[in-house]
N, C-alpha and C positions, 0 to 999 in steps of 0.2 A: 711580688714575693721574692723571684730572683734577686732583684736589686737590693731589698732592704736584708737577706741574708747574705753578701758580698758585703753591705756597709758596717754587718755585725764582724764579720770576718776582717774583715781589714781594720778595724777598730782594737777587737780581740789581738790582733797583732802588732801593732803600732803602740798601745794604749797599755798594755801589760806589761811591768819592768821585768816579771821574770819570767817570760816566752821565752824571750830569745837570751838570757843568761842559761835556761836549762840545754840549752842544745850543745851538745858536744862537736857537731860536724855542720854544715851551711844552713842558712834560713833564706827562704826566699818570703816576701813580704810582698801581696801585691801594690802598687800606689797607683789603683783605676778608679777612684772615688776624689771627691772632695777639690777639685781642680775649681782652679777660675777663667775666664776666657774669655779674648776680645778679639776678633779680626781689626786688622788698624795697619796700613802701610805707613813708615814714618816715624813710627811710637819711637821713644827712646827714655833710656831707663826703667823699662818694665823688668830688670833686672835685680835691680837693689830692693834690701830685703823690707824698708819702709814705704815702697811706693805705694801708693792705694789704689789697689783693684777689687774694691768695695763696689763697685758701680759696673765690673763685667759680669758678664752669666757664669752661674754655677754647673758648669759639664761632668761628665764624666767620661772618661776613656773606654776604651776605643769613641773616637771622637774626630769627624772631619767637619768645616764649614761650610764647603760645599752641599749643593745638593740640585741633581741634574738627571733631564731626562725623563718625559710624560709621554701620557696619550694624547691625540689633537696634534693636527699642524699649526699649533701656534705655542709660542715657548712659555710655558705655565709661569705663573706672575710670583712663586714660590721659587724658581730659579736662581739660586747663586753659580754662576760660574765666576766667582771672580776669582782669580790667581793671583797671590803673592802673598803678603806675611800676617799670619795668627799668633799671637799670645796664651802661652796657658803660664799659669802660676798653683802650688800647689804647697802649704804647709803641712808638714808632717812630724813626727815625735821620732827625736834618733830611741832606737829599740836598745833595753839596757844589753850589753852584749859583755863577755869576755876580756881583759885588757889586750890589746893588740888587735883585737879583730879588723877585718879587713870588711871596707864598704864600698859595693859594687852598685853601680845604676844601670840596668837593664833597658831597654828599648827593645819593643819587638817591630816597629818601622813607625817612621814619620817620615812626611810626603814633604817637599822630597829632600828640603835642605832643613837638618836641624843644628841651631848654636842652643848651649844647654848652659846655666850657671847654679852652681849652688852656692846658699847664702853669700851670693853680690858676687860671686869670683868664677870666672869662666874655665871651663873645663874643656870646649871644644867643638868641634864640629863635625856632623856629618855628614855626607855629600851621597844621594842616593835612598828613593824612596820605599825600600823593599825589603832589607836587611836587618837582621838585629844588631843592634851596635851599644858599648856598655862604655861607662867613665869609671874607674876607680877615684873615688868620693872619700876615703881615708880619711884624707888630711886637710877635711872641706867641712866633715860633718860640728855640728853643735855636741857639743858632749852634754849640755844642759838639757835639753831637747828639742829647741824649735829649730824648726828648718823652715829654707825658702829654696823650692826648687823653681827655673825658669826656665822656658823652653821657649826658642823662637821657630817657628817651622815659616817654610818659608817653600811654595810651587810656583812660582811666577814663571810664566811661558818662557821656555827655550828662545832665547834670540842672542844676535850679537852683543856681546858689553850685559847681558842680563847675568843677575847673581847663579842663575841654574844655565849658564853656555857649556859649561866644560862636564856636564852631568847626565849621562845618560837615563831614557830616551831623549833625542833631540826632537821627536815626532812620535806620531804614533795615532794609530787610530781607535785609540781609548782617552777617555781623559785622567789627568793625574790629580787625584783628590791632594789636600791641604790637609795638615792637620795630624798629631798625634793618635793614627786608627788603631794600632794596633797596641797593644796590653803591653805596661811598663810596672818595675817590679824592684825593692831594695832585695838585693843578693848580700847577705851577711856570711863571710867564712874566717877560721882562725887564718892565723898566719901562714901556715904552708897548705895550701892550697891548688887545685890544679888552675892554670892558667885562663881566668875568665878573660883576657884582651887579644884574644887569638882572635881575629874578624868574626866575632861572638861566639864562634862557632863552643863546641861543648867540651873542650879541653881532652876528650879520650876516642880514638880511633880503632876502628878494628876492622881486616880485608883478609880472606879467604887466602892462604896461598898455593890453598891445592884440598881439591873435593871428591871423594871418592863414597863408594859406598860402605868401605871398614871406616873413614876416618876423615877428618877434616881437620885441617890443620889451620892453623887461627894467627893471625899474627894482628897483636893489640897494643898500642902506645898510646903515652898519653903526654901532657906538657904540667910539669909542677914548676911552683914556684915556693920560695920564702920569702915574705916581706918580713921578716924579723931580721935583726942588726948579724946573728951569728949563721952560719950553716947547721940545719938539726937534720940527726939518722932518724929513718922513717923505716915505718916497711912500707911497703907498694905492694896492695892485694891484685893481683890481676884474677877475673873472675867470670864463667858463663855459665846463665841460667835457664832452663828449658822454660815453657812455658809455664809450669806449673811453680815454678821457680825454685827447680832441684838444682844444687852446685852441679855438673857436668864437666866443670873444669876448671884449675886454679892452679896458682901458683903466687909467690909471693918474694918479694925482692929488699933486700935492705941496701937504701939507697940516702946519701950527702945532700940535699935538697938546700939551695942558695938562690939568689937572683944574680941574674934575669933566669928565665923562664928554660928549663932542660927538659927534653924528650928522653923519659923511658922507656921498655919496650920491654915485651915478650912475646913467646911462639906457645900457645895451647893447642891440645887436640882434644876432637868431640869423635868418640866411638860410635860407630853405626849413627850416622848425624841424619838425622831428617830433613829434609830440604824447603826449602821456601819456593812453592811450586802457582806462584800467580793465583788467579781465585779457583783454583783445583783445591787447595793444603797453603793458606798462607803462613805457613808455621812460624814463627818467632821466638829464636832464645832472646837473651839481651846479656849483654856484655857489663861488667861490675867494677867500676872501680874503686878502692876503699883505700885510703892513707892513715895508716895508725903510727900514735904515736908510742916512742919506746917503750910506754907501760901501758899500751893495747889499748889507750883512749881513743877514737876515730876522730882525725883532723877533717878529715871531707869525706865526702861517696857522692859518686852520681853513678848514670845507668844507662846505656844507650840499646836503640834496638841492634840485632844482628840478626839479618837472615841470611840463611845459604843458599848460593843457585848463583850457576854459571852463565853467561849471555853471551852469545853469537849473530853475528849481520851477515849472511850470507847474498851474495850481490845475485844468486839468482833463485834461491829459494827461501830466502826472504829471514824472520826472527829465526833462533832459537832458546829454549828457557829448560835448563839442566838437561842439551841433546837434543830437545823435541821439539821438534817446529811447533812455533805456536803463531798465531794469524792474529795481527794486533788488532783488534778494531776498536778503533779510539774516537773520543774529539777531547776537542781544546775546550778550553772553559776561562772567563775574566771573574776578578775576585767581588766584582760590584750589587749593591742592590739599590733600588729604589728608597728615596732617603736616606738611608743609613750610607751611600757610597760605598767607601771600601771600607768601615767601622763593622764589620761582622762579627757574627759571636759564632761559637764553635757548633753549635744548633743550628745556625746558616749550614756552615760546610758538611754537616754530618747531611745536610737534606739536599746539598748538590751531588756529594757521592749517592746518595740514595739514588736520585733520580740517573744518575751517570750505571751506576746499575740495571736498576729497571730498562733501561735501554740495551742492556746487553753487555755494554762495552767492559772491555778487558785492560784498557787503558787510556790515557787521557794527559793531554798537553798544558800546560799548567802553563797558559800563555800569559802576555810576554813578559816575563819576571819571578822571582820567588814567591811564591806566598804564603801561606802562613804555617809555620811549621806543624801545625797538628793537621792541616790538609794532606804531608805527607806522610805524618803519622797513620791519618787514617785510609792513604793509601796500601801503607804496610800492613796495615789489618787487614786487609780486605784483599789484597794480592793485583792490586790495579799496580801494570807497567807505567812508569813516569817518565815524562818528553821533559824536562828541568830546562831551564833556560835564563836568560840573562837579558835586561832588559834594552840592548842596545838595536835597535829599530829606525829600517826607514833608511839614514847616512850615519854618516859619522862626520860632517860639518854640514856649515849651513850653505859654502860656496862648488860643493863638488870637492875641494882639495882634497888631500889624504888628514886623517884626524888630529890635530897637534898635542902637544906632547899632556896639557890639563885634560884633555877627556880620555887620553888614552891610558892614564894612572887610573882616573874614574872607573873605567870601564876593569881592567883588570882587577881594583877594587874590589868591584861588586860581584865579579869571576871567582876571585878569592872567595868572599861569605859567603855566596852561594853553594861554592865545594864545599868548604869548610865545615859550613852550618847543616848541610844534610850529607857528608858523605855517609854516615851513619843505615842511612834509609835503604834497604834491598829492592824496595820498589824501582826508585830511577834507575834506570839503563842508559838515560843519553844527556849528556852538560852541550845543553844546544849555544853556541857563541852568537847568537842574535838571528833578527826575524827581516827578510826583505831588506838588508845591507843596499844592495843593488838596486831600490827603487828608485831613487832619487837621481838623475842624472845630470845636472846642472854642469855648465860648459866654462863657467865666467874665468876657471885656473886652469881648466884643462878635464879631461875625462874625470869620473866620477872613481873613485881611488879606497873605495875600501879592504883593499887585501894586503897591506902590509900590516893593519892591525888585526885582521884577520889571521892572518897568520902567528901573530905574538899572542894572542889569545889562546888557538890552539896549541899552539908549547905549552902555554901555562896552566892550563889544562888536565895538561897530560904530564906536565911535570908535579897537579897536586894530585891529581889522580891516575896513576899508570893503569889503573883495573877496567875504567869506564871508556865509551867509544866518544868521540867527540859528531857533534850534528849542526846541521843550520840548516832556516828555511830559505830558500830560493824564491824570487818572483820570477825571474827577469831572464835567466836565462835565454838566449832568442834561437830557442829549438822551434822546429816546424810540426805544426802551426804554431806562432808565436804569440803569448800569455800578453793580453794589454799592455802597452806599454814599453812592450821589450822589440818592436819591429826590428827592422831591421836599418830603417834611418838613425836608429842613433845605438845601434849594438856598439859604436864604436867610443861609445859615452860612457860604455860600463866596462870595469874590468871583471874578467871571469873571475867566479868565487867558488863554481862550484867543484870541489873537488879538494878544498883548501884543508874541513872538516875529515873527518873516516866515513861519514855516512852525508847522506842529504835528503832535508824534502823541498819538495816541488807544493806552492801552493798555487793553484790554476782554477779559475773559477768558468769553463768553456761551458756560454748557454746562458752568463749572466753578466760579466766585467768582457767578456770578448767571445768568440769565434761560435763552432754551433758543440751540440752535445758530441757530437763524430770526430768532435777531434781531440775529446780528452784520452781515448788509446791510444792512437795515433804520435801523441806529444809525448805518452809513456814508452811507449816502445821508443821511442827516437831517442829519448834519452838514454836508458837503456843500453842501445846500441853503441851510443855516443860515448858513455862511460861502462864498459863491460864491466871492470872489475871495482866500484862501488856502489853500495847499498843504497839503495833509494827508496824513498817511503812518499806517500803525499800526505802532507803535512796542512793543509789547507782546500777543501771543496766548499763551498755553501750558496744559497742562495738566500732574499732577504721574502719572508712571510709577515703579510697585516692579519690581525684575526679580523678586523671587520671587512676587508677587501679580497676580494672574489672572483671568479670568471667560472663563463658556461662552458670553457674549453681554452687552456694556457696554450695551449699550439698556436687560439687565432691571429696575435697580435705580438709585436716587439714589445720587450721589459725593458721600462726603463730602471737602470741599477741604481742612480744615484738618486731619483725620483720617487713620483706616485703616480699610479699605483703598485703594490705589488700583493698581489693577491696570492692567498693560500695555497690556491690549485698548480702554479705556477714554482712553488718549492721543490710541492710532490714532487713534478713531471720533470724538476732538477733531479730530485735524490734519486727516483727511480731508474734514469739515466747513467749517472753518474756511480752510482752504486754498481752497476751491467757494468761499467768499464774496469773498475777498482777489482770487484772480487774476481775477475777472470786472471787477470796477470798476478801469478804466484810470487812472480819476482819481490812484489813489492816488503819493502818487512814491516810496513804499520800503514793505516789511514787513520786521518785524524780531520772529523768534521769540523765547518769551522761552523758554527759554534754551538755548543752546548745549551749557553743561556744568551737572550736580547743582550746587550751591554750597553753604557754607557759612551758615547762619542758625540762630542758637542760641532762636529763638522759635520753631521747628519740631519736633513732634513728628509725623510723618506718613510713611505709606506702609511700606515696612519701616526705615526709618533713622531715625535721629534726629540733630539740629541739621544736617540736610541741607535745602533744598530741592530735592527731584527731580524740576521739570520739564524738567531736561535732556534734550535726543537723546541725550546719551551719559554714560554715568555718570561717581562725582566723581573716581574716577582715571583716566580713559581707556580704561578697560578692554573696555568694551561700549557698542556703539552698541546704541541701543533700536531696536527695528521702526521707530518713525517716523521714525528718521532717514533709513532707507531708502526711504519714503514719499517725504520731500523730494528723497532725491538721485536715484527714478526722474523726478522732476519737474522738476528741475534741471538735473542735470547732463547732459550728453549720452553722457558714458563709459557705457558698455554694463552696466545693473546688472539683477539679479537675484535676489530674495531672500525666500525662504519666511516666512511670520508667523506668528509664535507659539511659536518653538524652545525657547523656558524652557518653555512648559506641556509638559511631556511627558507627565504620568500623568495623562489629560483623562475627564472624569467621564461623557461622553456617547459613546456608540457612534456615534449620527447628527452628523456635525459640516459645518460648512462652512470651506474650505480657502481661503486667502488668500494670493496674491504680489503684492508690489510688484516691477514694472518696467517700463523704460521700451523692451520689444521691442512690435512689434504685437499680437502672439498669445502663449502660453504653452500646452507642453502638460503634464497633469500623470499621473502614473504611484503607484500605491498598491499595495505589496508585488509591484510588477513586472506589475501589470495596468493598463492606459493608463485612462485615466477622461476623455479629450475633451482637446480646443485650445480653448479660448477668447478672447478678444479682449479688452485691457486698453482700458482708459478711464481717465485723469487718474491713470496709475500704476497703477490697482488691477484686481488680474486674481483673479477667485472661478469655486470651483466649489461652489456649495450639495448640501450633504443629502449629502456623503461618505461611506458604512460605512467601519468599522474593525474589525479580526477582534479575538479577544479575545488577547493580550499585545502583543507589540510591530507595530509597522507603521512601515515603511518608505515615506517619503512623496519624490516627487522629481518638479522639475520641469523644462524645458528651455525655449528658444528661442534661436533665429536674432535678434543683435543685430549691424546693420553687417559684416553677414559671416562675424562668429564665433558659434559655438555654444556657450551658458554654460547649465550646468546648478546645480542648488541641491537638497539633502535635507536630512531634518530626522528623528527616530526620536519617535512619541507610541507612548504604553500605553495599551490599555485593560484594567485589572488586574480587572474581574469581567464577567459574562456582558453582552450585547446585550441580555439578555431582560429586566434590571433600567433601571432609570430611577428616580433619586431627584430631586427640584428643591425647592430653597429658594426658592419665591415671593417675591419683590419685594426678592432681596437680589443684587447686583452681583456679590457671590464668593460662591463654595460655604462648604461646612461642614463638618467631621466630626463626627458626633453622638455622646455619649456610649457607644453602643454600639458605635463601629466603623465604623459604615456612612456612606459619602460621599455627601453630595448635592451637586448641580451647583449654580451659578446660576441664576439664572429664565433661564429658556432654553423652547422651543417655544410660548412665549404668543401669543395674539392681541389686543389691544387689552386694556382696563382699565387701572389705574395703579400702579405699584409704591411703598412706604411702608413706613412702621415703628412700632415703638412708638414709641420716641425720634425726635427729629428729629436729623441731621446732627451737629450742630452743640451738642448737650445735654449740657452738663458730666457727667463722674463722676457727682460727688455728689446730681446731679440726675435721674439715668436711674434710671426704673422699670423692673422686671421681671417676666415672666409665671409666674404660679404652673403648673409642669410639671414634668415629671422629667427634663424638657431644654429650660428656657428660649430658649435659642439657636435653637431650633429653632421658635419662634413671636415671632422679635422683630422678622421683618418679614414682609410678605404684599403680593399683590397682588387689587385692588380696582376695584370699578367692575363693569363687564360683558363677559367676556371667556370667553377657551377657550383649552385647548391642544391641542393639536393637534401629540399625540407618537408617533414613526416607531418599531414594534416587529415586530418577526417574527410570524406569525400561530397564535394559541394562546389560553388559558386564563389570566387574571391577575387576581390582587389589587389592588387598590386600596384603599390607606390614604390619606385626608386628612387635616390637621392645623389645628385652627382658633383661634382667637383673638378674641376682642373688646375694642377698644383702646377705644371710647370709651364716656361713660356716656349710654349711652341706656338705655329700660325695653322689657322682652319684648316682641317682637312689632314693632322697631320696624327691625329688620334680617331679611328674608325672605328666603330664593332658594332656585333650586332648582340641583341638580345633576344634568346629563343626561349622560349614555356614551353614544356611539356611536348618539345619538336614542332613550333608553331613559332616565326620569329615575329618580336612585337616590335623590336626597336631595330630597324635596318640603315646603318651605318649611321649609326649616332658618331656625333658630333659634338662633347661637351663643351667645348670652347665657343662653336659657332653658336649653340645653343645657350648657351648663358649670358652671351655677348661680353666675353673677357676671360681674365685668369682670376683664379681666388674668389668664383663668386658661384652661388647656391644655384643648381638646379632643379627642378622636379621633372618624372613621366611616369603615367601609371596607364594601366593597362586592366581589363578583367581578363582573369581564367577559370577554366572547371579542373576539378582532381577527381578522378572517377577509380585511381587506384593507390592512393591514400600518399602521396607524394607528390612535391611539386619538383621538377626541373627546373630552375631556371640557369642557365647557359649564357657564358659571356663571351662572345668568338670575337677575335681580334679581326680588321681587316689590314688595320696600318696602325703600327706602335701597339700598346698594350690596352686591353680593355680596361676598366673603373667603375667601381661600384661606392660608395662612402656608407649606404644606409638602406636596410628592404621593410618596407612595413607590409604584411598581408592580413587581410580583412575580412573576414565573411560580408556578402552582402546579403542585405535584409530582403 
């Protein structure tokens, strides 16, 4: 219904000679229907107005030809990732218009190079996938009526000598859709006009230049032009209206209007002005600008938002928003979905701010690039603070050098539209000049060199916007402990940036890309210290969540980051972490999760998807908020939540479990197949009851509490699909396993100290991973080590015990000891995996019986020489 009401509309406007003759001041015409389209590298002459594109597909705009990013480890057979050049063609009716009128073409972004021609004759180009960018078409259009518009878009991967080298990003860990996504439009105005080829931006400005509580003083310009042969007197209405859209304030100017293109200006004040107070009061006047001509016809108007409110970065007590500290809690968000790419419609963005709500947040990083102007609109409604930014990512060449002089007009380019096109928006606070500069450190010219355009960004910056603070994300920094990457072998690869910006964040991922959770304070304070007197935010935390991938306990085993698995539980015991370090230090003036939603990145194979990255709260179609989203919003938001964890694991491998809710009531009580199991008391969101039973099939789990007066309750259904009396554990591995015989083993689950390991590390190619000579490899490919015990909860009887052993390294007999003791009874005295297996890399077994007569088993792994080893414990009742 949407669509064939959009095809009436654009019909009705295109199609009717006297639309657009009734209009005294601009027409905007959308042109999102009626395209043609071919992906083709090579085409030539899909330019000229006779070619025949009878035989492409009929699209419509927003439109990419990509399409990227499933579930399964295998790359879905629906996958286009190809990069480089698409074709659209699109005929349309010039609209009867006014004699003189002036024709404008609109783009609100194509990925990432477009060349545009109308009827046969080129108009230009534009470099840069993000931006709205327009052609003045005048002197192009058909006065008869038919038109031929042609667009070449063009995303072929960044490399040397490629058509996109000089065009930021050079990298990035998102992919760059192809294709005309965003909504294109004919802009009809008379001759004197405000100035549509300002880097699209919206030709009238307005900045605060002093806010008080009698008065606000307003200072608003704008850029006109005359495309007619003579100079004509105009008035110039300068004008602000409340929300209701009472004049408030005016003034009007009679002003010489010629070409090129001259800035007018004026100073209004708003009595007793109401402020634009984040999601407390987003209040919004909007700014009026009206060009009439001598005999009071209106030549143009347009309207921009204005809200009021002053911003402050204090380096050690963090935001301020009109005086009053406010605590950013943000994350960043990618503009992409499933199929559609980055072709969204405003019904996407309206339901990513939804969800960016529901979670609490008060602001949000609008990574890495502009996007779509009503995403900032509907920031400004809503009073979400905005991290703005700029999509220059990664380096700024491909050899280390400093950036030469094509990418670095590009990149100021896209600095320009970006100002430009939203300085209007009271939501942003910060024009971030790029993301991870400093990751790259390539030696082939010499250190890695991005701070001289670093720094000509920031001038430029702050020469189009003197009101706003300038920002960047950091990787690399090689503060202690030092962030992946940034060691200290090659700190001399990078030059410092941080400090180049007024503000900085830190993106550090400690506990998943490098070091453990203890030392994400640790690196904030050191910075901190390191730079006293600038503003620091962390602009980057995350970990990556599978919904079908799971563990009996994320402590037991190493994550692999760039791999599989990565299991749910394992986010959690991120955020929860990671959150403990964040909210303690005031200093900071924003966090910003990374990331909001899954996204697309075709350099990912990880967790259960492929070319996703899933460290989303919420998966890549919307469909599921993870546990930690809920995490956040009992911590956030004040709405009354409630929410059991762990609902995808239903068939849980352990009879004894510990039971977890997030929210934000005092207490929680929790109830197990209709028997109460205690109230206990949350702390920082999280509300446990350890050491749960579970009867054998299903179990009915439900919990309740009193939030603000109302009563919300939450259940959830687990299995346990074989007896209490069994206990299978995979030592030193993060998820279970099922073994070639059928039988499930859990995760490293009931350990007490020692270190979890593998044969392989994380992170060991294919071609490069060893394996254990056994009759179930898998079942000896990781162990836990050191000195430790478990200390596992069974009913009291008669059991087997099988252990499963391993020796990874090459040592000689004798040089790995320990014993093994049950219940202070040792079974295995001075085992020997090596002598016993008779080699390295090969499978052992030794089992033992024991009794449990008070509902626990010990077993104990004492070292005699070198560190004890466990890979695998199965325990069994016997019959």
């Amino acid at each position: 219904m949407y669509r064939r009401l959009r095809e009436v509309f654009c019909c009705v406007a295109l199609c009717v000679p006297w639309l657009a003759a009734a209009q005294d001041a601009r027409l905007t015409i959308p042109l999102n229907s009626g395209w043609r389209f071919v992906q083709q590298d090579g085409l030539s002459g899909a330019q000229a107005p006779d070619f025949d594109d009878s035989h492409w597909a009929a699209v419509d705009v927003p439109h990419t030809w990509n399409r990227l990013g499933n579930q399964g480890i295998e790359r879905s057979p629906l996958t286009n990732d190809k990069q480089g050049t698409g074709w659209y063609r699109l005929r349309f009716q010039t609209p009867r218009a006014a004699a003189g009128s002036r024709y404008f073409l609109q783009f609100d972004a194509v990925g990432a190079i477009a060349d545009v021609w109308m009827n046969g004759r080129y108009l230009g180009k534009h470099a840069g996938a993000f931006s709205r960018f327009r052609f003045d078409v005048s002197a192009f259009m058909n006065p008869s009526g038919d038109n031929l518009l042609a667009v070449k878009a063009d995303n072929s991967r960044p490399a040397p000598n490629a058509t996109t080298q000089d065009v930021i990003p050079l990298s990035g860990d998102f992919f760059v859709f192809g294709g005309i996504y965003r909504a294109v439009a004919l802009v009809v105005t008379q001759p004197v006009h405000v100035d549509l080829m300002d880097f699209g931006g919206p030709g009238l400005y307005a900045r605060a230049l002093d806010i008080n509580a009698a008065e606000a003083k307003i200072r608003m310009s704008c850029r006109l032009v005359d495309d007619a042969p003579k100079a004509r007197n105009v008035s110039v209405e300068f004008s602000i209206e409340d929300a209701a859209h009472r004049v408030v304030a005016s003034t009007a100017l009679k002003v010489s209007v010629s070409s090129p293109a001259q800035e007018v200006r004026a100073d209004l004040s708003i009595l007793h002005p109401r402020l634009w107070q984040g999601t407390k009061d987003p209040y919004l006047y909007h700014t009026v600008l009206t060009i009439r001509s001598q005999n009071g016809g209106v030549l143009d108007r347009i309207s921009q938002p204005l809200g009021l409110r002053t911003v402050k970065f204090d380096p050690d007590r963090g935001f301020f928003l009109n005086g009053e500290h406010l605590e950013l809690k943000g994350a960043s968000m990618h503009q992409d979905r499933p199929v559609k790419g980055w072709a969204i419609s405003r019904a996407d963005q309206e339901q990513d701010f939804d969800l960016l709500q529901e979670l609490g947040a008060n602001a949000v990083r609008l990574a890495h690039y502009p996007h779509d102007q009503y995403s900032y609109d509907l920031a400004d409604a809503r009073g979400i603070i905005v991290w703005a930014e700029i999509p220059l990512v990664n380096q700024v060449s491909f050899d280390g050098s400093p950036a030469n002089p094509g990418l670095t007009a590009n990149a100021r380019q896209q600095l320009i539209e970006l100002v430009r096109q939203n300085y209007n928006h009271p939501a942003i606070a910060v024009w971030s000049l790029g993301n991870e500069i400093d990751l790259t450190a390539q030696q082939t010219k010499g250190p890695s060199r991005p701070g001289e355009l670093l720094r000509s960004l920031n001038a430029l910056a702050k020469s189009e916007d003197p009101s706003r603070a300038t920002t960047l994300a950091d990787c690399c920094e090689p503060v202690n402990p030092p962030h992946a990457g940034a060691a200290s072998a090659d700190a001399a690869a990078r030059e410092p940036i941080v400090g180049i910006a007024d503000t900085v964040g830190y993106n550090r991922y400690f506990g998943w890309y490098t070091g453990q959770f203890a030392d994400f304070g640790r690196m904030l304070d050191e910075a901190h210290a390191r730079h006293p007197l600038l503003p620091i935010a962390v602009s980057e935390y995350g970990a990556g969540a599978a919904l079908t991938q799971h563990s009996d306990d994320p402590a037991g085993g190493p994550i692999n980051p760039h791999g599989r698995p990565h299991p749910e539980e394992y986010q959690n015991l991120y955020h929860e972490n990671s959150w403990a370090a964040i909210r303690s230090r005031g200093y900071l003036w924003g966090t910003f999760i990374w990331n909001l939603f899954d996204f697309s990145s075709d350099s990912r194979r990880e967790g259960d998807l492929t070319d996703i990255n899933e460290k989303g709260l919420v998966s890549y179609d919307r469909q599921s908020r993870k546990d930690a989203f809920y995490f956040y919003r009992a911590n956030w938001n004040s709405t009354p939540t409630l929410h059991l964890v762990g609902r995808r694991y239903v068939d849980r491998a352990y009879a004894v479990v510990d039971v977890k809710a997030y929210s934000n009531a005092p207490e929680v009580s929790l109830a197990v197949n209709g028997t109460p199991l205690g109230t206990v008391p949350c702390a920082n969101g999280i509300c446990s009851w350890p050491a749960v039973h579970l009867s054998p099939g299903g179990n009915e789990l439900v919990v309740t509490a009193r939030i603000a007066g109302r009563t919300l309750t939450d259940s959830m259904r687990w299995t346990l699909s074989h007896s209490e009396r069994i206990v299978r554990i995979k030592a030193g591995d993060i998820s279970g396993y099922t073994a070639n015989d059928g039988q499930n083993y859990g995760s490293d689950r009931y350990f007490v100290g020692g270190n979890a390991a593998g044969i392989n590390s994380p992170d060991t190619p294919m071609a490069a991973r060893v394996t254990v000579l056994a009759a179930d490899s898998a079942l000896y490919d990781s162990f836990r080590t050191g000195e430790f015990a478990y200390r596992v909860p069974l009913p009291n009887g008669r059991y087997r015990v099988l252990l499963k052993f391993v020796e990874p390294d090459s040592i000689g007999v004798g040089d790995r000891l320990f014993d093994v003791v049950a219940n202070q009874v040792t079974r295995l005295d001075a085992f020997d995996i090596l002598a016993s297996a008779g080699g390295k890399l090969k499978g052992v077994e030794r089992s033992f019986d024991v009794s449990v007569s008070d509902a626990v088993l010990v077993l104990a792994f004492r070292p005699h020489r070198g560190d004890a080893l466990v890979s695998a414990l199965s325990i069994a009742p016997l019959e």
